[in-house]
Residue, then its C-alpha position, 0 to 999 in steps of 0.5 A: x878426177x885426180x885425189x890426193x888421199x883417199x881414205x876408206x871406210x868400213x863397217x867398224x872403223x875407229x872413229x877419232x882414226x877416220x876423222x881426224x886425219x881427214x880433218x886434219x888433210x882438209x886444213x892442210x889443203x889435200x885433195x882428199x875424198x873419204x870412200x865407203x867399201x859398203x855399198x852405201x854412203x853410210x858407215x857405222x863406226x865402232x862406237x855406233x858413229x855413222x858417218x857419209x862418205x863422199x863417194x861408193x869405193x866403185x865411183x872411184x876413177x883413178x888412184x895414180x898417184x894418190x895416197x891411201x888410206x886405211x882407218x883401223x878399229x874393229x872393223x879392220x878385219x872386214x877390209x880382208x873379204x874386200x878384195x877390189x881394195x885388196x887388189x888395188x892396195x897391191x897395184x898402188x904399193x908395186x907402183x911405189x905409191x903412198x899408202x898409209x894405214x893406222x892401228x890394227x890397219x897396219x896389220x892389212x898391208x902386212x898381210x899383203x907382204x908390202x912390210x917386209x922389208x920396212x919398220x912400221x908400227x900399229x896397234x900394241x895388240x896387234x903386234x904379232x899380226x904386223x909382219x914388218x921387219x922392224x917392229x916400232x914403238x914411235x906414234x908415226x913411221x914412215x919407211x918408204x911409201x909406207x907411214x903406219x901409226x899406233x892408235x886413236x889417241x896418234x891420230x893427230x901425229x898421223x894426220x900431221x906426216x900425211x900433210x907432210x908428206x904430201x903438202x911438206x913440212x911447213x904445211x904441216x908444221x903451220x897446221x899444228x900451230x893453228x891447232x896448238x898441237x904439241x910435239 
């Protein structure tokens, strides 16, 4: 099956990063599937949240094409010992494929290289951990195939430039004014 978005989650994910945006991709008509890297359909979020993901991050078929996504929290760290999602976040970003990632998140795909010639934002607290070129303070960036985003409380802003990116700005801008988003 061919997905749009793919949104993982792990032990310790932030919530309001996850669900929010998955919601908010939904309104917007994405195809878009959540997918447990835990061996099990059962996440736990960082305040104790569990949630059923759609499918086992090895029932996944195909990512060409597909955006990304990574939920951040204090389980951000635990995506480092996943190296299958490692592996495939490096293959997606050489294709130029889009990938998105929210909070501490953000910091994952600095690890991996993919933000050294990009701006890009994450988590204030995080900060030092990103490795991007240029550092932002904006609730949304996107530099390429990369959009990062600060927080929880970005979450709605984060949401909206994926539908953007993937459905376009009328999409997006009908699903704020259904929600009574202000921008």
């Amino acid at each position: 099956m061919n997905y749009e978005a793919i949104l993982f989650l792990i032990n310790g994910f932030e919530e309001i990063e996850a669900i929010t945006p998955l919601d908010i991709l939904r309104r917007g008509g994405v195809n878009v599937v959540s997918a447990s890297l835990m061996g099990k359909l059962e996440v736990t979020g960082a305040h104790n949240i569990t949630i059923q993901a759609d499918m086992l991050f090895e029932e996944i078929e195909t990512i060409d094409g597909a955006m990304l996504i990574l939920p951040g929290g204090p389980g951000t760290a635990n995506y480092k010992k996943h190296d299958p999602l490692l592996e495939m976040l490096n293959m997606h970003n050489a294709k130029g494929d889009p990938i998105a990632a929210i909070c501490a998140a953000p910091t994952i795909l600095g690890m991996l290289g993919m933000l050294g010639d990009k701006s890009a934002v994450c988590h204030p607290s995080k900060e030092s951990e990103l490795k991007a070129k240029r550092l932002l303070a904006d609730a949304v960036v996107t530099d390429g195939n990369i959009t990062t985003s600060r927080a929880a409380g970005t979450s709605v802003a984060f949401g909206l430039e994926l539908v953007r990116l993937l459905k376009g700005s009328a999409a997006a801008h009908d699903i704020a004014a259904a929600m009574l988003h202000m921008v």
